[in-house]
Backbone as CSV, one residue per row, in Angstrom:
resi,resn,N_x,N_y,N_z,CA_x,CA_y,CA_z,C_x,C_y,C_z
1,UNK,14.006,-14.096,2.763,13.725,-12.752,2.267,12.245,-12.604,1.946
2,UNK,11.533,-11.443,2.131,10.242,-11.108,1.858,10.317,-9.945,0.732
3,UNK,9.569,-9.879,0.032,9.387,-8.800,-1.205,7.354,-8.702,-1.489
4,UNK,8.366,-7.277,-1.729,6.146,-6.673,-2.051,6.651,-6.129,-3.307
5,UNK,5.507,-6.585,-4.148,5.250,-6.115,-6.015,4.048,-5.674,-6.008
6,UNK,4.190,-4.381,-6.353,2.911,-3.476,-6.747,2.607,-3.456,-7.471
7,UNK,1.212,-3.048,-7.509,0.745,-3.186,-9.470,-0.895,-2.491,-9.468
8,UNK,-1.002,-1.697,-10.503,-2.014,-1.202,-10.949,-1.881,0.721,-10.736
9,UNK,-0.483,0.649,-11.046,-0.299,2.556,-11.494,-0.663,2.739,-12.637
10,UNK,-0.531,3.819,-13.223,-0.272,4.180,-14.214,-0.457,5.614,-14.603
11,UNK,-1.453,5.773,-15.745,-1.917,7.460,-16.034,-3.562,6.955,-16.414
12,UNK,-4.135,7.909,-15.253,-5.286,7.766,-15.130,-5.999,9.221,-15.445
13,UNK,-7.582,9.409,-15.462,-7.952,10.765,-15.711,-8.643,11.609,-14.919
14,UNK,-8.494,12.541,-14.365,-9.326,13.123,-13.267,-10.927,12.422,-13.093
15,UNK,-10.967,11.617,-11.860,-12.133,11.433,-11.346,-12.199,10.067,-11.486
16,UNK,-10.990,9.102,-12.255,-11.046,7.784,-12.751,-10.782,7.072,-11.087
17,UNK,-10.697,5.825,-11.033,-10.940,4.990,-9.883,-9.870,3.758,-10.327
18,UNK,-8.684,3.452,-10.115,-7.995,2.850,-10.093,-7.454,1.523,-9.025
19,UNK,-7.178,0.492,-9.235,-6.957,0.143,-7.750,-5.446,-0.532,-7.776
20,UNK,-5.321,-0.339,-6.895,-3.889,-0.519,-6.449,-3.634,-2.263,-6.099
21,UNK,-2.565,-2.885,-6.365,-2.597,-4.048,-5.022,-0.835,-4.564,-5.060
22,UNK,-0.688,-4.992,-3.522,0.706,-5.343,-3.464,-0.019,-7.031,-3.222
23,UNK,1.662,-7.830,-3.720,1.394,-8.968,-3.068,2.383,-9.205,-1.778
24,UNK,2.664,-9.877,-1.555,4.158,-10.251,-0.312,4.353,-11.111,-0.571
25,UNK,5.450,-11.689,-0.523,6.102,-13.295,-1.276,7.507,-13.822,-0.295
26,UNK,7.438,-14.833,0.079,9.147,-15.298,0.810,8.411,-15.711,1.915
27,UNK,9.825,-15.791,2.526,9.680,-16.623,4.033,8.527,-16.006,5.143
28,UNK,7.479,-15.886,4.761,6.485,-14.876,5.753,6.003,-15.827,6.960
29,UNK,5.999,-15.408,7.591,4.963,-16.687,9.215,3.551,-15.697,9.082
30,UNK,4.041,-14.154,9.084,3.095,-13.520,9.369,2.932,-12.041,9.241
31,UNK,2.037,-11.700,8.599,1.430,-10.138,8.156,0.895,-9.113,8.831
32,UNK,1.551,-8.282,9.749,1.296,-7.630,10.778,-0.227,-6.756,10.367
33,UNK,0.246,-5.060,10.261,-0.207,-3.974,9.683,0.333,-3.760,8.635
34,UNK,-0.520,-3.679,7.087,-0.203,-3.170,5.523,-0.527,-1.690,5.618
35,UNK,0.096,-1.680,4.647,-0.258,0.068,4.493,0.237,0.638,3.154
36,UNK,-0.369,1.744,3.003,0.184,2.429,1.422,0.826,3.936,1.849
37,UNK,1.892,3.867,1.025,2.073,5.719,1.143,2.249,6.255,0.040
38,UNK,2.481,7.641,-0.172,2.651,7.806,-1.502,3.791,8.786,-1.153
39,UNK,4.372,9.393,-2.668,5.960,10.433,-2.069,5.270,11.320,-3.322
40,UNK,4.810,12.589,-3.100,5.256,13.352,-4.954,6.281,14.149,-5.149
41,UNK,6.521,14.048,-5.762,8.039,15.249,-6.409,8.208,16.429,-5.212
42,UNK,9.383,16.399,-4.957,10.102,17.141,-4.011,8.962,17.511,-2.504
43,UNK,8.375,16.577,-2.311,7.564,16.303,-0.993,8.045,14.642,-0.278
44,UNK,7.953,14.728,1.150,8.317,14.060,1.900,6.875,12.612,1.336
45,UNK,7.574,11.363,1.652,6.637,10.251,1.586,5.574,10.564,3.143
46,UNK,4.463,10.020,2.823,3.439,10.831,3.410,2.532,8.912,3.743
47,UNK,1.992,8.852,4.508,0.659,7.631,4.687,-0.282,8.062,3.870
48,UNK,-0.749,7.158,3.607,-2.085,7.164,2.732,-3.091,6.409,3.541
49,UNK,-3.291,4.806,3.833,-3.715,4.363,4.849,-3.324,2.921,4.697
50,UNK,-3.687,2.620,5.919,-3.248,1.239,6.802,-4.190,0.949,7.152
51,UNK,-4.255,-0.802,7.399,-5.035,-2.227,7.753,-4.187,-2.541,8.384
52,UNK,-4.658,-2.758,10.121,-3.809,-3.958,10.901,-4.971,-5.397,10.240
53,UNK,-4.132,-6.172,11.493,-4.526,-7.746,10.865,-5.928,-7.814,12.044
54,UNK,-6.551,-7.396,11.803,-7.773,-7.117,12.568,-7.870,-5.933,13.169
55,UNK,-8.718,-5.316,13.398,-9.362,-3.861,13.781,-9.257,-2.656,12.397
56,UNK,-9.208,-1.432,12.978,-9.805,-0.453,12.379,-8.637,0.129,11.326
57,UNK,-9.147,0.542,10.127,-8.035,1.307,9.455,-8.168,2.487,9.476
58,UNK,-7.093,3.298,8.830,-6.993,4.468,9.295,-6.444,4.914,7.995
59,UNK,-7.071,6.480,7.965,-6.556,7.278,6.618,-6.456,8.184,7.205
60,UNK,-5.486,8.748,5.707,-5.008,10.542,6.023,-6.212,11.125,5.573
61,UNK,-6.101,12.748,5.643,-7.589,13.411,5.794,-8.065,13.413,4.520
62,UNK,-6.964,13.642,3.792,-6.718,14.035,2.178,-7.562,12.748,1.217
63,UNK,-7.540,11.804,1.451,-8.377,10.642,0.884,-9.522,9.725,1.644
64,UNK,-9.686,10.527,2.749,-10.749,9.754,3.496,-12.233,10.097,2.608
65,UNK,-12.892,8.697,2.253,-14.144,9.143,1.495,-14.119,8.708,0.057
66,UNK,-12.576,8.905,-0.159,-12.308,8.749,-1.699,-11.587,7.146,-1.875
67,UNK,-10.598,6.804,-0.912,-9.891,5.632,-1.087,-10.331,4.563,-0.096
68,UNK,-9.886,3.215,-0.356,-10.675,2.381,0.799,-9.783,1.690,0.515
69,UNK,-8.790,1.102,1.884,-7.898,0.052,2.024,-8.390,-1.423,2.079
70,UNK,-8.021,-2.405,1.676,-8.537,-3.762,2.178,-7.224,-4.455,1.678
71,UNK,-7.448,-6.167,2.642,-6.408,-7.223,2.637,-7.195,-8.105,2.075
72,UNK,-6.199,-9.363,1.951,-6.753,-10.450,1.817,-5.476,-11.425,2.147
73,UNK,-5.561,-11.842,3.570,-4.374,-12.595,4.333,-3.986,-13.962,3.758
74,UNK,-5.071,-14.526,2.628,-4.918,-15.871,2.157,-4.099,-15.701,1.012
75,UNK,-4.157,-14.572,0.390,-2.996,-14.327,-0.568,-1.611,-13.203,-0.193
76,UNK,-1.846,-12.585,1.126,-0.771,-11.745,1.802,-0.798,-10.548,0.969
77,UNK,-1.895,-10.270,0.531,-1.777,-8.962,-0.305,-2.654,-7.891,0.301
78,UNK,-2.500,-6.750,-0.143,-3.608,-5.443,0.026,-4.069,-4.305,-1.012
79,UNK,-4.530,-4.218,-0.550,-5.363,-3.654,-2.083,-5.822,-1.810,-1.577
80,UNK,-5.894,-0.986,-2.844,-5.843,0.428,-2.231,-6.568,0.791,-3.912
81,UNK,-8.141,0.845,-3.621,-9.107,1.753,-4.400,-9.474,2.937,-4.234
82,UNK,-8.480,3.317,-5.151,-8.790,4.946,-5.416,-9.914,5.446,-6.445
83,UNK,-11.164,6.375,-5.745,-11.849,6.241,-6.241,-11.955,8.232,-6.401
84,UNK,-12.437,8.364,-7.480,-12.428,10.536,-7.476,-11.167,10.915,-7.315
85,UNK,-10.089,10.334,-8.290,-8.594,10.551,-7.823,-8.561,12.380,-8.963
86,UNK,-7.800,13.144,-8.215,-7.233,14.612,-8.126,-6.367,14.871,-8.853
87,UNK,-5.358,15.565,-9.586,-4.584,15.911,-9.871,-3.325,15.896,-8.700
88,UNK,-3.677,16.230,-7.543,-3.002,16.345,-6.747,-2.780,14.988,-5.751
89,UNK,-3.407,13.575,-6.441,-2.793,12.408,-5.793,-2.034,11.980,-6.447
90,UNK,-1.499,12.783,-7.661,-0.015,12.042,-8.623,0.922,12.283,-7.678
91,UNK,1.500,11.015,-7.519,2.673,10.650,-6.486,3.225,9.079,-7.114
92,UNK,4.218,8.314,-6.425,4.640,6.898,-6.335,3.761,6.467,-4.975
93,UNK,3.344,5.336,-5.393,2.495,4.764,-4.149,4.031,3.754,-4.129
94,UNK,3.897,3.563,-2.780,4.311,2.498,-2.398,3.422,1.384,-0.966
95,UNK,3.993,0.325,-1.266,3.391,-0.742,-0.250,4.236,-1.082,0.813
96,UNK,3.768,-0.791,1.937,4.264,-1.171,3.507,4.057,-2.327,4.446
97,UNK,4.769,-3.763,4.854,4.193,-4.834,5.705,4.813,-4.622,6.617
98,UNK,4.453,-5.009,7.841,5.665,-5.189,9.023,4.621,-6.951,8.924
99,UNK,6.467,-7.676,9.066,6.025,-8.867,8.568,7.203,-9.873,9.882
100,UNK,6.271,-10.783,9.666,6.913,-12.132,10.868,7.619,-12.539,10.430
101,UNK,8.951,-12.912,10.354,9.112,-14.246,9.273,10.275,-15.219,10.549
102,UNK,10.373,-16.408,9.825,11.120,-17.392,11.411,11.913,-18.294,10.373
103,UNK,12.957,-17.952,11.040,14.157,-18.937,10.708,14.279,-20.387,11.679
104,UNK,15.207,-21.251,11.771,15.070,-22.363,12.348,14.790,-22.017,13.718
105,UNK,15.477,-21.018,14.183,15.586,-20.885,15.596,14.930,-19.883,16.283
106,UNK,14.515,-19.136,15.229,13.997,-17.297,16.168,13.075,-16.939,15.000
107,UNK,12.082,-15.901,15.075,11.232,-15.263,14.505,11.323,-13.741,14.991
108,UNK,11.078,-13.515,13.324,11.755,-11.417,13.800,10.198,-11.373,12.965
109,UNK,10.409,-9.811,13.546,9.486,-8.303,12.830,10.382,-7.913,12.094
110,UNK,10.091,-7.400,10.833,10.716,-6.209,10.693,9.828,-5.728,9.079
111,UNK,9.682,-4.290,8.953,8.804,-3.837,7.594,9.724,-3.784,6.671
112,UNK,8.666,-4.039,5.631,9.253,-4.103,4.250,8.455,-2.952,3.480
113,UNK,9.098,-2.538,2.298,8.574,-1.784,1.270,8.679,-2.524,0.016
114,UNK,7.751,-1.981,-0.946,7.565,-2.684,-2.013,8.652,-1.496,-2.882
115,UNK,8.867,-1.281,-4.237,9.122,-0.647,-5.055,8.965,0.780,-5.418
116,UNK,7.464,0.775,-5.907,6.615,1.829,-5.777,5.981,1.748,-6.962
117,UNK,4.633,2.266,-7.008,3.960,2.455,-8.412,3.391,3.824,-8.913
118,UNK,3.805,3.990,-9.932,3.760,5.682,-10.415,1.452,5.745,-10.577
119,UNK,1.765,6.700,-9.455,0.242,6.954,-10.367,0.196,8.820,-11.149
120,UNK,-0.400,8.564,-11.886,-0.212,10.061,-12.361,-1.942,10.279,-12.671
121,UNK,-2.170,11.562,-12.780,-3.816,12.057,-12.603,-3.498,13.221,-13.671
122,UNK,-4.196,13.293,-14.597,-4.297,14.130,-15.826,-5.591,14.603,-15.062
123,UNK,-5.738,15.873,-15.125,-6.778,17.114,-15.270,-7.370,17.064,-16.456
C-alpha cells in the first residue's frame, strides 16, 4: 500500500505565503508525475499544478506567478508554495502521485490521493 500525508493548511491571511508538502510512504519502486489540486465548496476539484519526474511543470492560469511546485524524489515528497494567496484560493488541497510499486512478480501504476488539507484565506 502507498499513502500521501499532507501538511501545512490551515488559516492564513490575505497575501500570506504558506507552503504546502505531501510525503508518499509504502511499497513505492517509483514516483511518476505529483501534483496538487484543490476542491472549494460546491465546485468541482480543479489542478492546481504538477511535476513529472523530469521536465516541465505546469499550472492552472489562476496561480501561475503566485504558486511554484517542486519535488524532492529522495524523500518522495512535493511541495506547493503559495505565495499572494486570495480569498478565493480557500479550498482543500489535496496531493496526487501516479506511483510504481512491484510486488514479487509484476509492477503496476496506479495514482494515489492524499487526504486533503484545508487552506482557508481571511480577507
Amino acid at each position: 500500500q502507498v499513502h500521501l500525508v499532507e501538511s501545512g493548511g490551515g488559516l492564513v491571511q490575505a497575501g500570506g505565503s504558506p507552503r504546502l508538502s505531501c510525503a508518499a510512504s509504502g511499497n513505492i519502486f517509483s514516483i511518476n508525475a505529483m501534483g496538487w489540486y484543490r476542491q472549494a465548496p460546491e465546485k468541482q476539484r480543479e489542478l492546481v499544478a504538477t511535476i513529472p519526474n523530469g521536465g516541465s511543470t505546469n499550472y492552472a492560469d489562476s496561480v501561475k506567478g503566485r504558486f511554484t511546485i517542486s519535488r524532492d524524489n529522495a524523500k518522495n515528497t512535493v511541495y506547493l508554495q503559495m505565495n499572494s494567496l486570495k480569498p478565493e484560493d480557500t479550498a482543500v488541497y489535496y496531493c496526487n502521485a501516479d506511483v510504481t510499486y512491484c510486488s514479487r512478480y509484476q509492477c503496476y501504476d496506479s495514482p494515489y490521493w492524499g487526504q486533503g488539507t484545508q487552506v482557508t484565506v481571511s480577507s
